[in-house]
N, C-alpha and C positions, 0 to 999 in steps of 0.2 A: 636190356642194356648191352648185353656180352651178344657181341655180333660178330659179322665177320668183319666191319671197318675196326679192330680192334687190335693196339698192338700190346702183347702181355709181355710182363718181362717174373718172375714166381723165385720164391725162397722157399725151400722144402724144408719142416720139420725146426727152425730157429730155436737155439738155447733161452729159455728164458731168467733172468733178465735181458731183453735183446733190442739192438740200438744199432741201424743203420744210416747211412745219409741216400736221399731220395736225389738219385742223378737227375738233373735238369729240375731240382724242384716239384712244386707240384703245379698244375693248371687246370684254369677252369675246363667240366667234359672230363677230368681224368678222373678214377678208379681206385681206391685202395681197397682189398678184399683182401679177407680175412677169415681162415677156417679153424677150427678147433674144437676141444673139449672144455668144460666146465668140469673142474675134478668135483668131489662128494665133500671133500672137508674145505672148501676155498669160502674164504670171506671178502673178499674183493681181489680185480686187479684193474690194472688200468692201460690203456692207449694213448698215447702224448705224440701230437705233432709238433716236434721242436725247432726251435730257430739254433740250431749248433748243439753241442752233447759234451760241453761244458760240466764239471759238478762243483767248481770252486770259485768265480761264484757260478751257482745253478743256471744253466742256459733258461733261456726264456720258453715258456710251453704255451703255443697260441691254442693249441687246444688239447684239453685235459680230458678224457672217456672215461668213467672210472664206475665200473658195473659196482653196487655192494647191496651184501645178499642179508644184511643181517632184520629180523624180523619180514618183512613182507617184500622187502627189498627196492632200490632205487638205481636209478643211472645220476650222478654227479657229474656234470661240466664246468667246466671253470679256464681259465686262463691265466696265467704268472709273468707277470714282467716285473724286473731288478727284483725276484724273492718274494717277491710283492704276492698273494691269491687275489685275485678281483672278486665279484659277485657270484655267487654259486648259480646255479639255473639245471633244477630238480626236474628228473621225469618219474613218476612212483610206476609207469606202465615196466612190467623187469617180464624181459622177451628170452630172460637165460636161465634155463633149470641143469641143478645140481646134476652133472653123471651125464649130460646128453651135448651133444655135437650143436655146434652155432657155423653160421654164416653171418658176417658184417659185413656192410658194403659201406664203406665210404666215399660220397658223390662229392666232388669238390667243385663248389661255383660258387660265380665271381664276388659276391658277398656275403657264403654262406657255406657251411658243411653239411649234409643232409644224407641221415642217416636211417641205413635198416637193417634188419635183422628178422633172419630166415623167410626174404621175401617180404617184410610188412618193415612199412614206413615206422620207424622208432620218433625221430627227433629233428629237428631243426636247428643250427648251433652258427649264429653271426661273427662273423670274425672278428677281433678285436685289436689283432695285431695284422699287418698285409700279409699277404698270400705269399708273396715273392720273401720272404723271409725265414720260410718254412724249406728246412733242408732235409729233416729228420724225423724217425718215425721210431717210438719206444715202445715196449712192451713189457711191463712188470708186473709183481704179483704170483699169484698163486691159479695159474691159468697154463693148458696145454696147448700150444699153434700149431696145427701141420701143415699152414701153408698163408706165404703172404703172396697176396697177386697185386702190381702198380700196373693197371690200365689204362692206356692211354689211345683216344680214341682217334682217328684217322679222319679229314672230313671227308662227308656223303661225295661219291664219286658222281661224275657227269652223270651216269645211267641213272640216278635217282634225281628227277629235276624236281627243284622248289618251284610249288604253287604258288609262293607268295609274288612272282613276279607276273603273274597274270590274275591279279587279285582282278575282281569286276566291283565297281563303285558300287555303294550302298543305296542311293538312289534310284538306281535301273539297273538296265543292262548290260550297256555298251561297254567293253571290253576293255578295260587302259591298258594301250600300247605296251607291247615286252619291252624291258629295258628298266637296266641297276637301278638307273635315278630313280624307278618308282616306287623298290622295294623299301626303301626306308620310312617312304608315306606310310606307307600299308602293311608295317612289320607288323605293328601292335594295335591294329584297328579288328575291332568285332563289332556288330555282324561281322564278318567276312565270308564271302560265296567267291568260290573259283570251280572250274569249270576241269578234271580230269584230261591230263593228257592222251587217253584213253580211253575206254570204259572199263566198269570194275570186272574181268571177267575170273575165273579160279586162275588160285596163283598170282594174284595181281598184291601189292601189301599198297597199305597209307599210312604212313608215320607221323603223326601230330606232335611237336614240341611247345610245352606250354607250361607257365606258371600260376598257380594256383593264387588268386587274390586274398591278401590276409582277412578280409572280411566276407569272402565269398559265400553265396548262398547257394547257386548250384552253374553248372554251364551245361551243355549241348554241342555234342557234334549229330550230322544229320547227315545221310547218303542218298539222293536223290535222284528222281527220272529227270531229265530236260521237257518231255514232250508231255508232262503232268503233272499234279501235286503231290504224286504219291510219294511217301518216304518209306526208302526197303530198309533202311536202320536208322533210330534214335537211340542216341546214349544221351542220357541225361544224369552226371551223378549228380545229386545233391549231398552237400557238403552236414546241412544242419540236421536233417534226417537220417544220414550214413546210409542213402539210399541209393544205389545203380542200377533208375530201372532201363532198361529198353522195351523198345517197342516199334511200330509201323504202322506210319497211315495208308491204309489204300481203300480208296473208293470213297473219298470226305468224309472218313473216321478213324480214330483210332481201335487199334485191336487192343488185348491182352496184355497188362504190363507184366514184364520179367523181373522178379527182384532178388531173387535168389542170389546171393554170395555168400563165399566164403569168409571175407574180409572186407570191407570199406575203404580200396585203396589207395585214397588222397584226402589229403589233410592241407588250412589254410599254410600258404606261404610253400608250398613244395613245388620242386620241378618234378616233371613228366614229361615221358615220352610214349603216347597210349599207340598202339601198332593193331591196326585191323588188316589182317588177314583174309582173304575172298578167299574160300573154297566152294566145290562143287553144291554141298548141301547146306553149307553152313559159314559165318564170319566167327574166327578165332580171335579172339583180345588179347594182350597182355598190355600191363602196363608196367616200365621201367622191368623190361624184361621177363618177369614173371605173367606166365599163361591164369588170367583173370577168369573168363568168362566163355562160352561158346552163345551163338544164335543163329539157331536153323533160319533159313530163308524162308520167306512171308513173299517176297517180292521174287517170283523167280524168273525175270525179264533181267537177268542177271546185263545183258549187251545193252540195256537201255538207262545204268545206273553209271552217270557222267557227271555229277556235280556234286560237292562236297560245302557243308554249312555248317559252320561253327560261331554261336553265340554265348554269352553269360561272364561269369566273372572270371576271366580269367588275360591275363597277358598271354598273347598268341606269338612264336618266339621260330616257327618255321613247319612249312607240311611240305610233305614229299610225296610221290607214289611213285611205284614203277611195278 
């Protein structure tokens, strides 16, 4: 996620209790990050994104964060309008230990907050109140900050072109014409096969923007020869299995699945942005910025790997290479 189209604006060190107003708001694609300590004797604290920093009456809290540690410990979400608490919405997965340093990342889109910590997807949080109402960001509790970061992302510059404007129809071949009008057909259509402005050679990246189907079983991305069926990378996570294997066809079979991870890192209903990486021996992964996976090359006709294939359940939201 943290790239270089990225503009930061950082608070060092915040007293806590601490309560600023978020200039310009927040927008969908922007960042709030969050570093700090878990002290040894804290029993909760909490993250409020507020509409104003009111206390008489209580400004309104569209989104309520609130870690508590007591027995086996939970994360609490909620939301307040006029005083009001709405519906709790419980995660018992608790990614914060006593005495040790956290990263929070909060992703902000367009109908949604989505959340992680230390690199792993935590949660998922719908908004209840609109987005453009959110001015303010609190911090209370028994919790140490040394650093808030609002990220705000910059879009892909001309040198990174979207594939989606030279999507190829699901049917055959035949290429549809470059041009705006056709991007909209073909933002959210899977299959989808397009054709590399290049080929993959080292150093070359692919960026897939995508969202995960709330009942998704698993999806596919595929990196392909033109002038054969061989595939020199499958990803395929599945969702129900918590499985990411890859693998490559070459010669009308497949090889050896890989399933080795560290983490399982997508869950129904989240955005991603998965980045594969061509180097000389190997395709480097990460997804939403954290370095996921390595796979040495199987296919090492690296000059003949021009077409990109992505299927399964997922909302497809933009690919780029350069």
């Amino acid at each position: 996620m943290m790239s270089s189209n990225n503009l930061q604006r950082t608070v060092q060190n915040p007293s806590i209790p601490y309560a600023e107003t978020i200039h310009d708001g927040l927008l969908p694609g922007e960042l709030v990050v969050i570093h700090g300590l878990v002290p040894e004797d804290t029993e909760r604290f909490q993250i409020d994104f507020q509409c104003g920093n009111s206390t008489k009456p209580r400004a309104d809290i569209a989104f309520h964060f609130n870690p508590r540690f007591k027995k086996s410990g939970s994360i609490v979400c909620n939301t307040l309008q006029k005083e009001q608490w709405g519906r709790e919405e419980i995660t018992y997965a608790m990614p914060f230990e006593k005495g040790k340093l956290f990263e929070i990342v909060f992703m902000v889109l367009q109908y949604k907050f989505q959340v992680s910590v230390n690199g792993k997807h935590l949660l998922l949080y719908k908004h209840r109140i609109n987005l453009e109402k959110i001015d303010t960001v609190g911090i209370s509790g028994k919790v140490q900050v040394n650093m808030i970061k609002f990220v705000t992302s910059k879009p892909l510059q001309g040198s990174q072109p979207s594939l989606l404007e030279k999507t190829k129809a699901n049917t055959g071949n035949e290429e549809v014409p470059d041009g705006s009008q056709f991007v909209s057909i073909f933002l959210h259509v899977v299959p989808y096969i397009a054709q590399l402005n290049s080929s993959l050679e080292p150093g070359r990246t692919i960026v897939i923007k995508g969202e995960v189907n709330e009942k998704a079983n698993s999806f596919a991305v595929n990196l392909k020869a033109s002038d054969s069926n061989d595939v020199a990378l499958h990803l395929n996570p599945r969702m129900k299995d918590k499985a990411f294997v890859r693998n490559s066809w070459l010669g009308d079979s497949w090889g050896e699945e890989e399933r080795h991870i560290p983490h399982f890192p997508f869950s129904p209903g989240m955005y991603f942005e998965l980045i594969i990486l061509c180097k000389a021996h190997q395709y480097d992964i990460a997804i939403n910025g954290v370095h996921i996976l390595e796979y040495k090359h199987r296919f090492k006709q690296l000059g003949k790997i021009n077409i990109v294939e992505i299927c399964g359940d997922i909302r497809l939201l933009d690919v780029r290479s350069w």
